[in-house]
N, C-alpha and C positions, 0 to 999 in steps of 0.2 A: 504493500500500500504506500510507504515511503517513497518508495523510486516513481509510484504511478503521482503522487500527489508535484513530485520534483520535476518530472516532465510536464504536465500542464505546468507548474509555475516558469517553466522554461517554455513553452509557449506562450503563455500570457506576457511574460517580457520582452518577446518576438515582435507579441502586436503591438505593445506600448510602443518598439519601434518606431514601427511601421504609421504611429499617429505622428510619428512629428515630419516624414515624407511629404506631404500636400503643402508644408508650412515650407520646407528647401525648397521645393518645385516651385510656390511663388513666389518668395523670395532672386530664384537666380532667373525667373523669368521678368521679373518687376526692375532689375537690377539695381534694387534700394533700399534700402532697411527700414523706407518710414513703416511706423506701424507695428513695428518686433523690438522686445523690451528687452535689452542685451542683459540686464538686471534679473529676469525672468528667465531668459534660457542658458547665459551665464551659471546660477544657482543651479538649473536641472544638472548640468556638464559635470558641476563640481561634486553635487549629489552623485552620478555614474561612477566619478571614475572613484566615492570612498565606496558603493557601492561592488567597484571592480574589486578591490583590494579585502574588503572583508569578506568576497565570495573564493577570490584565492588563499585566503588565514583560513578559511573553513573548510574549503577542499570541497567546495559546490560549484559542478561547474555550469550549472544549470543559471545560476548566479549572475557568473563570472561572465556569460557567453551572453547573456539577457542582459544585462548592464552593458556590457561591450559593445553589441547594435545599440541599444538607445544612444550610449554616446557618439558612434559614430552619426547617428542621423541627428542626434540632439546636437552635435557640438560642430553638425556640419551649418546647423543655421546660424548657431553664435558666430562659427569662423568666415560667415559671409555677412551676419551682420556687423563685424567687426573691418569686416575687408570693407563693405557699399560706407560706413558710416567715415572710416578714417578717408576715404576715396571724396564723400558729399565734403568734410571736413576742411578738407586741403583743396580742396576747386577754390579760385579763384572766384570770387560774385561778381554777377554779370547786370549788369546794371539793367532794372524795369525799364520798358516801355513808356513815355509818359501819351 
C-alpha cells in the first residue's frame, strides 16, 4: 500500500507540473512578464528545490522527481520572468506620442 500511495503522490507532483506549462507558454509567447509576480513564482522555485533536497535526505524519489518537474516548469517562468523584466528594465524609454 506504501509504494501504491508513493506513486500517485509521484503523479500528483507530475500534474502540479504540468499547471505551471500554460503560464511559460504565455509568458514566452507575450515576450513580457507584465502580469507574473516574480515574488510568487520566485517563493514556489525556492519551495522545489528545499522540497528537492529533503526528498533526497529521505530517499523518496517519488519526491525528488515530482519536485524536480515542478521546478523545472516553475522556475522556467521565474527565469523568463526574470530575463523579459531585466530586458523591459534596461530598454531605453521611448518617448509618447503627443
Amino acid at each position: 500500500m506504501k509504494e501504491i500511495v508513493a506513486v500517485i503522490f509521484g503523479v500528483g507532483l507530475l500534474g502540479n507540473a504540468l499547471l505551471f506549462v500554460p503560464q511559460v507558454i504565455a509568458v514566452w509567447r507575450k515576450k513580457s512578464d507584465e502580469g507574473i509576480s516574480l515574488i510568487t513564482f520566485g517563493g514556489f522555485s525556492v519551495l522545489q528545490v528545499i522540497g528537492i533536497v529533503h526528498g533526497l535526505y529521505q530517499h523518496d524519489p517519488s519526491l525528488t522527481l515530482g519536485m524536480a518537474a515542478s521546478l523545472l516548469t516553475c522556475g522556467s517562468v521565474t527565469g523568463l520572468t526574470i530575463f523579459y523584466r531585466l530586458r523591459r528594465l534596461s530598454a531605453p524609454e521611448t518617448p509618447r506620442p503627443s
